[in-house]
C-alpha positions in Angstrom: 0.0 0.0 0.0 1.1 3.4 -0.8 2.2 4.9 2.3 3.5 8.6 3.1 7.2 7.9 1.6 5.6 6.4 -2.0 2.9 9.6 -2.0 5.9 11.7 -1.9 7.5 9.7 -4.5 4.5 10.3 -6.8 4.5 14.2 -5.6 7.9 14.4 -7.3 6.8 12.2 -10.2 3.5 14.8 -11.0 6.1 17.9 -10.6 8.5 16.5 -13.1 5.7 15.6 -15.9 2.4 17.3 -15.2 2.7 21.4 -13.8 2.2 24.1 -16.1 1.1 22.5 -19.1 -3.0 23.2 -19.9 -5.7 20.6 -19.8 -8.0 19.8 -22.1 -10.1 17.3 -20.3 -10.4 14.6 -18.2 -11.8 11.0 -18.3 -13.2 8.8 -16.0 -13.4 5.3 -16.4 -14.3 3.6 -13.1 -16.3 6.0 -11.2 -16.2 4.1 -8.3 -12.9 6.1 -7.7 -14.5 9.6 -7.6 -14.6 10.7 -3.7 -17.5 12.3 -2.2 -18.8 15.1 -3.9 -16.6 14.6 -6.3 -18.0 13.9 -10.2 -16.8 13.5 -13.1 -19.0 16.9 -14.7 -16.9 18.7 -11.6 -13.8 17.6 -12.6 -14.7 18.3 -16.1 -15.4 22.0 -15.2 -12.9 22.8 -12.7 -10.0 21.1 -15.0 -10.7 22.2 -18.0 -8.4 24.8 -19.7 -6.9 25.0 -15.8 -3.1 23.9 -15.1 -1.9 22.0 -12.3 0.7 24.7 -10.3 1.8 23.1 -7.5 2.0 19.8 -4.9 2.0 18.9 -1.8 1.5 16.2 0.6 -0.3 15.0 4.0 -0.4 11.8 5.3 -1.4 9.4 2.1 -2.9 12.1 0.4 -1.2 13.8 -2.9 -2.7 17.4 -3.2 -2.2 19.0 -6.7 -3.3 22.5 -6.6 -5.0 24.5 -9.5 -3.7 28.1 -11.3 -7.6 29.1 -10.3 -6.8 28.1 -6.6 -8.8 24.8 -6.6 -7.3 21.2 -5.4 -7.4 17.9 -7.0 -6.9 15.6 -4.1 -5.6 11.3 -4.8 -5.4 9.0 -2.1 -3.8 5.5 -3.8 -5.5 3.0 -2.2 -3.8 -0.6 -2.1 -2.3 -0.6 -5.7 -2.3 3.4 -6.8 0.2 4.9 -9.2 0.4 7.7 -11.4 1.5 6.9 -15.2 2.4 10.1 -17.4 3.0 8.8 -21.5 2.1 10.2 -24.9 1.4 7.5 -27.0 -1.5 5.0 -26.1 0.4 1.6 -26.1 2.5 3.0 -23.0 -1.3 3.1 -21.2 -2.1 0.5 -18.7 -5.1 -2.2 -18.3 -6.0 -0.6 -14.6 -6.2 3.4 -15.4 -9.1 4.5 -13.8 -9.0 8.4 -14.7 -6.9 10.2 -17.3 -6.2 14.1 -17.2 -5.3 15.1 -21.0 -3.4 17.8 -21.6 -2.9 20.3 -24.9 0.0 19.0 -26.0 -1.1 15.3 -26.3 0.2 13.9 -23.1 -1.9 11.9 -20.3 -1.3 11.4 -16.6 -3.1 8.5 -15.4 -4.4 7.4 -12.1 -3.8 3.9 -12.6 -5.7 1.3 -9.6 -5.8 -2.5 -10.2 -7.6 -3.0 -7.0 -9.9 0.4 -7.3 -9.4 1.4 -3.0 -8.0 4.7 -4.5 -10.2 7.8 -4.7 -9.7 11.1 -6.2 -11.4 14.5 -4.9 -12.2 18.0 -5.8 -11.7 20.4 -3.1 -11.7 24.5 -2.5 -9.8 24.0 0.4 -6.8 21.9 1.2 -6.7 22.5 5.1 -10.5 22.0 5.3 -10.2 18.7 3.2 -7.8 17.6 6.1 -9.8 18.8 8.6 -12.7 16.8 7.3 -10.8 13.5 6.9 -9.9 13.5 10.7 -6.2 13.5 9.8 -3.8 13.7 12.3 -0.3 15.0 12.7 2.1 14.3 9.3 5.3 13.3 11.4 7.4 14.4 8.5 5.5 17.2 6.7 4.8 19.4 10.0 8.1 18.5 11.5 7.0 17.9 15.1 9.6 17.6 17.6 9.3 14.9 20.2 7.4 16.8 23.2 4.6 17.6 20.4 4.8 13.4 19.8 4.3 12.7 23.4 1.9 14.7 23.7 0.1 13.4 20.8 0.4 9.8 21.9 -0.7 10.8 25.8 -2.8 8.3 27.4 -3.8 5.8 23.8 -3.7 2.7 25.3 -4.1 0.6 22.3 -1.0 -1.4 20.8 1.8 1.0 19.3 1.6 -0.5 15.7 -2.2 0.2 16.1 -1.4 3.8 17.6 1.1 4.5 15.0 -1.1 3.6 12.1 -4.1 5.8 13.4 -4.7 8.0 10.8 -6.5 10.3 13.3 -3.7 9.9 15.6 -0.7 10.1 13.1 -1.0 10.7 9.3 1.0 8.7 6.7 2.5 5.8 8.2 0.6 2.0 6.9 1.2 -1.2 7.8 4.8 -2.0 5.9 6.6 1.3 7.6 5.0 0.8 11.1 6.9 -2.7 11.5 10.0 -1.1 9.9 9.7 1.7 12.2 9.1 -1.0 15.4 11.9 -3.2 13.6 14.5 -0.8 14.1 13.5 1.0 17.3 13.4 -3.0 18.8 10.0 -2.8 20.2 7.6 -5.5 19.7 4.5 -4.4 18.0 2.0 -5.8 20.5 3.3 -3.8 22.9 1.2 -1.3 25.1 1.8 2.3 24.2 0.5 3.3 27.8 3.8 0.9 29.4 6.3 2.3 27.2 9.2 4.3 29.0 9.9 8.0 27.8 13.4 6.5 26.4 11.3 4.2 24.3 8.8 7.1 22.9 12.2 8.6 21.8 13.5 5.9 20.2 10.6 5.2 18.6 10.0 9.4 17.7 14.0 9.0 15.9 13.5 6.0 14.1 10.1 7.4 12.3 12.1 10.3 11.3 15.1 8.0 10.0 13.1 5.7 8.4 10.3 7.7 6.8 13.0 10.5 5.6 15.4 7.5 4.2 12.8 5.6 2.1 11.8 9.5 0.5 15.9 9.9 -0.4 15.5 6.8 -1.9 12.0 7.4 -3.9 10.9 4.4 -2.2 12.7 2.1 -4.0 12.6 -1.3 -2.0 15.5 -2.3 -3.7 17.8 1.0 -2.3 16.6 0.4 0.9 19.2 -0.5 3.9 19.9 -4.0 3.6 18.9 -4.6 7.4 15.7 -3.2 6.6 12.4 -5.2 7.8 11.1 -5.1 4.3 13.4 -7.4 2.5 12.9 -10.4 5.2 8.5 -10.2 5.6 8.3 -13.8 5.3 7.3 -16.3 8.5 10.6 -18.6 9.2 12.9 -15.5 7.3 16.0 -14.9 9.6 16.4 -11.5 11.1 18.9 -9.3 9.5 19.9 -7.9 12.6 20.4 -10.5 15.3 19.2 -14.0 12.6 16.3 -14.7 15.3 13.4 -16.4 13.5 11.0 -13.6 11.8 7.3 -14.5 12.8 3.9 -12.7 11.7 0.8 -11.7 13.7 -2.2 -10.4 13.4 -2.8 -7.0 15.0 -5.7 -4.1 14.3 -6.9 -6.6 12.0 -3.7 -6.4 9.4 -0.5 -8.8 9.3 2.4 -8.0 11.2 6.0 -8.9 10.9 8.8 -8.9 13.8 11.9 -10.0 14.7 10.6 -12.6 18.0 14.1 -12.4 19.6 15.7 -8.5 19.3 11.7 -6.7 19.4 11.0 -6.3 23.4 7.5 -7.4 24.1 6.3 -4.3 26.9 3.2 -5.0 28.4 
């Protein structure tokens, strides 16, 4: 799943193809992907003869902002990409909505599963608002007494906690066990028991980890070697200590960990 380091990667990829160049329409071809109050005669009339001027990012969410001060919003979903080409045998199987530009190029919100969505919004901060985000750990660059303070008195698991997106915007299910992975903590663990030196470790290693997968475009394969994400398999050997990697379920989605370096703190 696209998580806050891949939306970032595709922020990048819309400002190197798509700004400044005028539309001539879009097209829709799953509208199952359009958010709320979002339709396709909307997009048609805010988009049209408009240019794309700027990005930006929260959380999961790519914001591309208009030159007539409007915002077309894309969260990816499971399977979410954008695909900018010219010619029509460089288009996919799984776009879902194309915006055309003048000069004959397409940028494609491409979805094999369809879980992504694309909005239409006025207002960017009142579209966060809205969504119940919380706190972008990167974007807002919080320091750590803002984190504790955030985290103050959830008692749920920390993997659960850390991919709230009320609580904290951005991080998923893969970057949540890397982050646990290398701060040592067992993701079961009880946020409430956790020590201030352990909220600090934990605070650093979001920071490391989220900041290093956007140097690297999130790229799996430039990611550290000792990194979580090469060794998700049950049975795997840890890259840091070789204990045995096992999975479990927790908040309802599968969850890797090293069973003999992670501390269980209950």
């Amino acid at each position: 799943m696209p998580e806050l380091p891949e939306v970032e990667s595709f922020r990048r990829y819309m400002n190197s193809t798509s700004l400044h160049k005028k539309i001539s329409g879009i097209k829709v071809k799953s509208g199952t992907i359009l958010g709320k109050n979002t339709s396709v005669q909307l997009l048609q009339k805010k988009l049209k003869n408009r240019q794309l001027i700027s990005t930006s990012g929260y959380g999961k969410y790519l914001f591309a902002k208009t030159d007539n001060d409007n915002f077309i919003v894309m969260h990816f979903g499971m399977t979410g990409y954008l695909n900018y080409y010219k010619n029509s045998d460089e288009a996919t199987r799984f776009e879902r909505a194309i915006i055309n530009f003048k000069n004959k190029y397409h940028l494609a919100f491409d979805d094999g599963r369809k879980l992504g969505r694309i909005y239409f919004t006025e207002d960017d901060k009142d579209f966060i608002k809205r969504k119940r985000l919380g706190v972008d750990p990167i974007r807002e660059k919080i320091n750590f007494n803002s984190f504790k303070e955030i985290l103050n008195k959830k008692k749920s698991s920390v993997k659960s906690v850390l991919m709230n997106q009320q609580i904290l915007a951005g991080i998923g299910n893969i970057y949540s066990d890397e982050i646990l992975f290398q701060a040592k903590i067992h993701p079961k663990s009880a946020l409430d028991k956790l020590k201030e030196k352990d909220l600090k470790n934990i605070f650093t290693k979001i920071k490391q980890v989220l900041n290093g997968a956007i140097k690297k475009d999130a790229d799996p394969e430039k990611l550290p070697k000792n990194f979580l994400l090469h060794f998700r398999k049950t049975g795997k050997n840890c890259p840091v200590c070789s204990g045995p990697i096992k999975r479990s379920t927790i908040g309802g989605r599968s969850s890797y960990y090293c069973s003999k370096h992670q501390k269980l703190i209950r």
